[in-house]
N, CA, C and O atoms as a GROMACS GRO file, in nm:
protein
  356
    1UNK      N    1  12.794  -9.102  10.779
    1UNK     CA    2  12.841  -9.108  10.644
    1UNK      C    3  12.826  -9.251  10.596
    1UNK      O    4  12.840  -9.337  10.683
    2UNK      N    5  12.805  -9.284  10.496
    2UNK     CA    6  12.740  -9.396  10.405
    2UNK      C    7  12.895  -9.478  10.340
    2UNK      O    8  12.976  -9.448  10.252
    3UNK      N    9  12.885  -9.557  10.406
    3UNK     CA   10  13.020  -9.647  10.354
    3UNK      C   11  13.016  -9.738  10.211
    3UNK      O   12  12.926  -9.677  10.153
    4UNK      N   13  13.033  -9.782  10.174
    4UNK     CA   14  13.147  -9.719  10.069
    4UNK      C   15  13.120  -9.585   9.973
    4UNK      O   16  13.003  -9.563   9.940
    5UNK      N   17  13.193  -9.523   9.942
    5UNK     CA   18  13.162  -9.410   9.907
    5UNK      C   19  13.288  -9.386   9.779
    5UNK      O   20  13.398  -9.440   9.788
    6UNK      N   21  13.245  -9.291   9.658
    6UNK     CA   22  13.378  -9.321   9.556
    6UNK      C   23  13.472  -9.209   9.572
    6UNK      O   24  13.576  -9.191   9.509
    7UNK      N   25  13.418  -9.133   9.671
    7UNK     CA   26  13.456  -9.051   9.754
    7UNK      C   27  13.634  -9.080   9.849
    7UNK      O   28  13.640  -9.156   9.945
    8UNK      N   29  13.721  -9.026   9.812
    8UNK     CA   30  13.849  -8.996   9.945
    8UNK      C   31  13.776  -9.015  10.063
    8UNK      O   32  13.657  -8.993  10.045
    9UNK      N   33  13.802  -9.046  10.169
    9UNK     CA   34  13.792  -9.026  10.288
    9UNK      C   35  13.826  -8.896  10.319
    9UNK      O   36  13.740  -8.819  10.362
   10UNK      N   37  13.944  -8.861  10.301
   10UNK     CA   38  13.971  -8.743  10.339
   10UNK      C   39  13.937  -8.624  10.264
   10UNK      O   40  13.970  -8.512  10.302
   11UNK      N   41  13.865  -8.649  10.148
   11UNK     CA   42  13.810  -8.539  10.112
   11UNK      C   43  13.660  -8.517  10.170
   11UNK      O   44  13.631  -8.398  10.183
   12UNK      N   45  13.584  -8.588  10.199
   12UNK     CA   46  13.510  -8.604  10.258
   12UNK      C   47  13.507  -8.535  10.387
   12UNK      O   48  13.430  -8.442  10.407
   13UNK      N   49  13.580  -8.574  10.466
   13UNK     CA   50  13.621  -8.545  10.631
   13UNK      C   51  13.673  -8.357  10.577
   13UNK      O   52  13.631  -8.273  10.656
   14UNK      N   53  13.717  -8.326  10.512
   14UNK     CA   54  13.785  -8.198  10.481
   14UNK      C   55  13.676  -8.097  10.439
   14UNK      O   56  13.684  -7.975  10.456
   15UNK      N   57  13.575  -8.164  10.382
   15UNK     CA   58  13.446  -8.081  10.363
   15UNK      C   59  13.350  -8.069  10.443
   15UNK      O   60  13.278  -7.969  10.441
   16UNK      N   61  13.330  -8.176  10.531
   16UNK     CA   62  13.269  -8.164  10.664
   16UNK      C   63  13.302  -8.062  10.746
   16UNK      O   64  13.235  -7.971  10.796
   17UNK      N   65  13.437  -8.097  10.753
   17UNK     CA   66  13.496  -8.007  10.890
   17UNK      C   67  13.451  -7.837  10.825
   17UNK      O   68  13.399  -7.743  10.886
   18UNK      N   69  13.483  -7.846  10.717
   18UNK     CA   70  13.474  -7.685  10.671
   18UNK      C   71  13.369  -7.635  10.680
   18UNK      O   72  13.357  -7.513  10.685
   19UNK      N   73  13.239  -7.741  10.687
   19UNK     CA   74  13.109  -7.675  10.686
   19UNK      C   75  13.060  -7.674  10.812
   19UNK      O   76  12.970  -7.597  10.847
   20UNK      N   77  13.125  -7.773  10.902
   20UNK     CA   78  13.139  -7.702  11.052
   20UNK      C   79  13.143  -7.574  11.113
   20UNK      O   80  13.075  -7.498  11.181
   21UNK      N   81  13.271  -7.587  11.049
   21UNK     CA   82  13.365  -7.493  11.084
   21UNK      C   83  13.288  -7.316  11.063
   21UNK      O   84  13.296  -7.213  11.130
   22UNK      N   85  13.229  -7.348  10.955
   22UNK     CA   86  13.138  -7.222  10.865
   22UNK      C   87  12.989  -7.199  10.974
   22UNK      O   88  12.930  -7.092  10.987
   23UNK      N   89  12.956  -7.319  11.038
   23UNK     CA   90  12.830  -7.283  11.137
   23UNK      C   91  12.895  -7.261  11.272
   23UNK      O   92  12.866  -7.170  11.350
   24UNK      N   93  12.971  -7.341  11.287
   24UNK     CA   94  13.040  -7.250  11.432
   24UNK      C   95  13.090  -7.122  11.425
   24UNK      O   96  13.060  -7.064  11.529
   25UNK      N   97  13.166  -7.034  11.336
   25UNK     CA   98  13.154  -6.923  11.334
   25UNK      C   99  13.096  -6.817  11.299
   25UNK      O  100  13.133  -6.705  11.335
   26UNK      N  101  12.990  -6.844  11.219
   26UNK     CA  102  12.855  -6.785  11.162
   26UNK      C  103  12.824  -6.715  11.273
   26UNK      O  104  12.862  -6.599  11.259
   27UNK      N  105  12.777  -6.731  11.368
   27UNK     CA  106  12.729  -6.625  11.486
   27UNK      C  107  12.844  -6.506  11.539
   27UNK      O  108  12.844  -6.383  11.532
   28UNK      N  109  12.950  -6.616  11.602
   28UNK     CA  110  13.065  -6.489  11.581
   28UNK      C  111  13.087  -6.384  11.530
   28UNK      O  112  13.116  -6.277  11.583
   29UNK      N  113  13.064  -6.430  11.347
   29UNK     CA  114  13.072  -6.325  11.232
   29UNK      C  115  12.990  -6.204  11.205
   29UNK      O  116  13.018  -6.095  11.153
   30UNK      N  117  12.844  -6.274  11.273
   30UNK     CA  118  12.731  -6.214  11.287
   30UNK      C  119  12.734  -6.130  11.346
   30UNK      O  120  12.688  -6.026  11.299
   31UNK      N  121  12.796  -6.132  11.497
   31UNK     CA  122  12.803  -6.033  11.603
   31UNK      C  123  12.914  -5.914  11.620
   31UNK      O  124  12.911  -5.810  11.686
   32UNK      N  125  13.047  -5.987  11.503
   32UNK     CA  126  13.106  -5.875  11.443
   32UNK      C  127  13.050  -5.819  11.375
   32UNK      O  128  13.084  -5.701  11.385
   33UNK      N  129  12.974  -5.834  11.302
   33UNK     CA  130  12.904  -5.690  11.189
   33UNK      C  131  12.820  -5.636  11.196
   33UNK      O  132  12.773  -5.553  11.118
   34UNK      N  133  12.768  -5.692  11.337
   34UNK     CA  134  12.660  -5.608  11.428
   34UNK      C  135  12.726  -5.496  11.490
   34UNK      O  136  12.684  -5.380  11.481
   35UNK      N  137  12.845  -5.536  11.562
   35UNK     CA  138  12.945  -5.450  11.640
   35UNK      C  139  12.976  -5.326  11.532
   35UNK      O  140  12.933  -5.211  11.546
   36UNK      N  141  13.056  -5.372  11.424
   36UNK     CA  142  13.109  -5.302  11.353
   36UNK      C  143  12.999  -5.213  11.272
   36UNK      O  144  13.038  -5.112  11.214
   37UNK      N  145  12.866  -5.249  11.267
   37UNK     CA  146  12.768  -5.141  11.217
   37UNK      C  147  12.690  -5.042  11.306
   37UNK      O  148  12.646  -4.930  11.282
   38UNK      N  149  12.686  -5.126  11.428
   38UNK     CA  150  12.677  -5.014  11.578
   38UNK      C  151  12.777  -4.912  11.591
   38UNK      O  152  12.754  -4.795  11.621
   39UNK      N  153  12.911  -4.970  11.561
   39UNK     CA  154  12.998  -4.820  11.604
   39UNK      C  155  12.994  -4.761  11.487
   39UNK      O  156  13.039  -4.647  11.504
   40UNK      N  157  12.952  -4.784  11.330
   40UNK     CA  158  12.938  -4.678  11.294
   40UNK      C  159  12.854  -4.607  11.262
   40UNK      O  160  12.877  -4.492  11.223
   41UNK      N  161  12.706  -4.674  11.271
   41UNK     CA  162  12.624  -4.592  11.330
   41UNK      C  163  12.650  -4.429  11.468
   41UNK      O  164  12.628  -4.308  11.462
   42UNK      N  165  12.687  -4.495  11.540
   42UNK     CA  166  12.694  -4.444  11.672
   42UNK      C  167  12.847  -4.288  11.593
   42UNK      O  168  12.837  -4.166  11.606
   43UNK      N  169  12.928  -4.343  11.542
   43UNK     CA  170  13.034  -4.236  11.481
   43UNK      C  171  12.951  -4.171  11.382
   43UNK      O  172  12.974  -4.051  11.386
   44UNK      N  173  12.879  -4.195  11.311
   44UNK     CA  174  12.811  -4.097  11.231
   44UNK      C  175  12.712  -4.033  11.302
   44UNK      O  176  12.690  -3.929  11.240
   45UNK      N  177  12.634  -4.041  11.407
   45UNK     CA  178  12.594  -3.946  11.524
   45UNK      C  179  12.688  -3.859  11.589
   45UNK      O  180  12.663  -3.739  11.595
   46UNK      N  181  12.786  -3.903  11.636
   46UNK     CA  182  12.839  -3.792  11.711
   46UNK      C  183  12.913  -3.675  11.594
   46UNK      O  184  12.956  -3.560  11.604
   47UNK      N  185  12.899  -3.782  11.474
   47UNK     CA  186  12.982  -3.636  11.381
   47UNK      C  187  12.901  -3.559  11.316
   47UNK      O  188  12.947  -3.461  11.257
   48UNK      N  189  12.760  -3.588  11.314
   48UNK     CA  190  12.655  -3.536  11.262
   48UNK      C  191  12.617  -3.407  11.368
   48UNK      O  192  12.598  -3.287  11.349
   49UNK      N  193  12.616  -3.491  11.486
   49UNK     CA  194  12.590  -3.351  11.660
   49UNK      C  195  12.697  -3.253  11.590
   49UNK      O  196  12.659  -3.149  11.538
   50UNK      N  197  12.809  -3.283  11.590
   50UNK     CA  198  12.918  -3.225  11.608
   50UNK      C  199  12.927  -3.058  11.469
   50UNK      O  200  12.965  -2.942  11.468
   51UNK      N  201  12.861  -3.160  11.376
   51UNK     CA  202  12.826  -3.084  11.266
   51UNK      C  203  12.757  -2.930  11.298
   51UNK      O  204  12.790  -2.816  11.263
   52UNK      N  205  12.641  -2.987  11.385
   52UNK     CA  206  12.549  -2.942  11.401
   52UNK      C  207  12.567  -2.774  11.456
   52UNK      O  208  12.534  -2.662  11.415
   53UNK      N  209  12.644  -2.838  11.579
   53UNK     CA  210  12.661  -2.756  11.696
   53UNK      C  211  12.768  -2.661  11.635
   53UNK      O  212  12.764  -2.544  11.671
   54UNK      N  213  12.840  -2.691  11.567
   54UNK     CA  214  12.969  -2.570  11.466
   54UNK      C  215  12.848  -2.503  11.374
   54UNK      O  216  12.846  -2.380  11.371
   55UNK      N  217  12.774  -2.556  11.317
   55UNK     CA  218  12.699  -2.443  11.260
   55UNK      C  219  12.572  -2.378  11.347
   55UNK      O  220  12.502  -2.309  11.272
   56UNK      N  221  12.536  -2.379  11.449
   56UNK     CA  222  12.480  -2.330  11.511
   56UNK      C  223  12.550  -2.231  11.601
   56UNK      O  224  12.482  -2.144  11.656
   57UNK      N  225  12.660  -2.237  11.617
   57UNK     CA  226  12.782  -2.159  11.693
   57UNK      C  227  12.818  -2.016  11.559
   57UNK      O  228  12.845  -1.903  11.598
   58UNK      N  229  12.810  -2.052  11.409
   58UNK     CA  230  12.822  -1.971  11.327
   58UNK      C  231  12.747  -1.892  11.339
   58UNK      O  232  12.785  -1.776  11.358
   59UNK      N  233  12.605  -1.926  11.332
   59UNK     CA  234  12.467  -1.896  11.313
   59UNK      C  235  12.475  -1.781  11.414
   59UNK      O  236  12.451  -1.666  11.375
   60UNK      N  237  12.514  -1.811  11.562
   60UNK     CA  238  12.465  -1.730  11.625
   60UNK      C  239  12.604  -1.619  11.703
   60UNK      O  240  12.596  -1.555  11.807
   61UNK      N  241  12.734  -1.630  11.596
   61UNK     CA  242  12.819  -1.558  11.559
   61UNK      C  243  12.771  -1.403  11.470
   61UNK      O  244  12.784  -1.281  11.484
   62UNK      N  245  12.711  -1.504  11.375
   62UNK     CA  246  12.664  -1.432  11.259
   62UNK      C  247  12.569  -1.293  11.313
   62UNK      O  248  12.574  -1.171  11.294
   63UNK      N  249  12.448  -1.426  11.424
   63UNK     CA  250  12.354  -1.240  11.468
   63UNK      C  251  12.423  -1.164  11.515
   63UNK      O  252  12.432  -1.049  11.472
   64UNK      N  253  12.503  -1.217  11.631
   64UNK     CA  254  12.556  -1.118  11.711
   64UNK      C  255  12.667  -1.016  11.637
   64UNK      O  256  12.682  -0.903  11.683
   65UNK      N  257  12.732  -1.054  11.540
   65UNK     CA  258  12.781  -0.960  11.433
   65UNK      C  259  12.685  -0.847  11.368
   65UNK      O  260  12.728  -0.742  11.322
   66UNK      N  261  12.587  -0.875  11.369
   66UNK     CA  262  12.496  -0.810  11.235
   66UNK      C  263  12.418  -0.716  11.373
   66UNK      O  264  12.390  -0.596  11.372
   67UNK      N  265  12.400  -0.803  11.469
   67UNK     CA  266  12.336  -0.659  11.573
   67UNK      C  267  12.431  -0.573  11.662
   67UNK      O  268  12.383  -0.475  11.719
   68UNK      N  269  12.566  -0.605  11.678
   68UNK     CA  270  12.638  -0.480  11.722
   68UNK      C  271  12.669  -0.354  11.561
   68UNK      O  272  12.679  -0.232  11.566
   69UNK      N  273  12.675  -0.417  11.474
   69UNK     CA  274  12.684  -0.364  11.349
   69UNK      C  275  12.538  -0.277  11.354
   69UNK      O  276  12.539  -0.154  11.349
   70UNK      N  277  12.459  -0.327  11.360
   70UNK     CA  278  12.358  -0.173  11.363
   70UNK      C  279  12.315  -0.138  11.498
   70UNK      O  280  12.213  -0.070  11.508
   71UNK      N  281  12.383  -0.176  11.615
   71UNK     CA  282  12.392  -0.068  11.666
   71UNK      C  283  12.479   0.028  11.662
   71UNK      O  284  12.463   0.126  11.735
   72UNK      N  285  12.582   0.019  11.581
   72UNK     CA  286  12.756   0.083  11.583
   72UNK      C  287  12.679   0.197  11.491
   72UNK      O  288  12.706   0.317  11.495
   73UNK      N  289  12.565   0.128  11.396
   73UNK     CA  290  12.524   0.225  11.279
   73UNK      C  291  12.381   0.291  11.280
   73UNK      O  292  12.308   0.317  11.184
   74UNK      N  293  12.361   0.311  11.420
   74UNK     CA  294  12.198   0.412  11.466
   74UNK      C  295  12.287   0.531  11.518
   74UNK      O  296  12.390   0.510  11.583
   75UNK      N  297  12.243   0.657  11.486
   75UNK     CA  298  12.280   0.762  11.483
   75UNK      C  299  12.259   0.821  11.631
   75UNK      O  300  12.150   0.878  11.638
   76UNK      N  301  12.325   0.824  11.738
   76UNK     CA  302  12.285   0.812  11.828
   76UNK      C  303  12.234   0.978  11.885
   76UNK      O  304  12.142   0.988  11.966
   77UNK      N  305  12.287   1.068  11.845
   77UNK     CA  306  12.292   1.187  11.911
   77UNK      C  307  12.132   1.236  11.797
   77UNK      O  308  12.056   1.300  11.869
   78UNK      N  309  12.081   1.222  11.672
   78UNK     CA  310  11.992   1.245  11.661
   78UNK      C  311  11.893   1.180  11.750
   78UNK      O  312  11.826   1.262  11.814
   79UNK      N  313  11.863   1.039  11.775
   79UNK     CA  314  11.804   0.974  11.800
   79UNK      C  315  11.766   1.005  11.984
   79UNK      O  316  11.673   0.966  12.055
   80UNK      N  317  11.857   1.072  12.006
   80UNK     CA  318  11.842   1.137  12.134
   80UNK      C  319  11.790   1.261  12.131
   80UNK      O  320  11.692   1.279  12.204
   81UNK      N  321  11.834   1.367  12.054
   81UNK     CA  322  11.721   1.481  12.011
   81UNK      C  323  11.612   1.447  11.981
   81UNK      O  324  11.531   1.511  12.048
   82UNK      N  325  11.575   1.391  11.929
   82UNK     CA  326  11.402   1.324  11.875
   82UNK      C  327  11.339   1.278  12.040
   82UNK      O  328  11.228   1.320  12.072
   83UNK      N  329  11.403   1.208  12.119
   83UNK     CA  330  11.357   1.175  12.204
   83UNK      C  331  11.339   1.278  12.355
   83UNK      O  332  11.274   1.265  12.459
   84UNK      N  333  11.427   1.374  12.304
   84UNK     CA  334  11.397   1.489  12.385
   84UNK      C  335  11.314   1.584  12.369
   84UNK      O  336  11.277   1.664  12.454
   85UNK      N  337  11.268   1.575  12.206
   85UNK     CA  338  11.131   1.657  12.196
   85UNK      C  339  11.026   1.587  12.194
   85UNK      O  340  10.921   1.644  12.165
   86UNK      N  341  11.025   1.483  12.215
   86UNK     CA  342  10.879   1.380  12.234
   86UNK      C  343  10.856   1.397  12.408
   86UNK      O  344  10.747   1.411  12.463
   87UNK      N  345  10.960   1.391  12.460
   87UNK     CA  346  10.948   1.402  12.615
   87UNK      C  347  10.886   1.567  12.611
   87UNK      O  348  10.767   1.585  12.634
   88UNK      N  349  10.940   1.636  12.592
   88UNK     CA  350  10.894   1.775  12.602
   88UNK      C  351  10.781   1.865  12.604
   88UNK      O  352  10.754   1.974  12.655
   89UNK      N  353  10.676   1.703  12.467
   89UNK     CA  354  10.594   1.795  12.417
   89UNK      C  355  10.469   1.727  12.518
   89UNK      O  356  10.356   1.774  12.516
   0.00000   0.00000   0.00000
């Protein structure tokens, strides 16, 4: 620092330190908002899977609804006559 100055001393020394102070924790800060954008990255994956897998669990709710439903609704005792005169003939 350049002596005489019309400058405080201590205002001087008070702005230094602060701009120190601002490069020594700059990396710190850095590596928090790295952290903090990794986990939420990483939380919007598992809630996205999570998404996923509940509607794929619907999905395959859904067939298995819709195919005991027509089998509940094939006529079974015709469908067995028909097949006893195809064997027959």
């Amino acid at each position: 620092m350049a002596f005489p100055t019309s400058v405080n001393n201590q205002i001087t020394d008070s702005v230094t330190q602060v701009g120190v102070t601002m490069l020594g924790n700059a990396s710190a800060i850095a590596m928090g908002n790295l952290y903090q954008a990794t986990a939420q990255a990483l939380a919007n994956a598992a809630h996205n899977a999570t998404v996923a897998q509940q509607q794929t669990n619907v999905m395959a709710q859904a067939a298995t609804t819709m195919g005991v439903a027509i089998l509940y609704s094939l006529n079974t005792r015709a469908t067995g006559t028909a097949t006893k005169k195809i064997q027959k003939s």
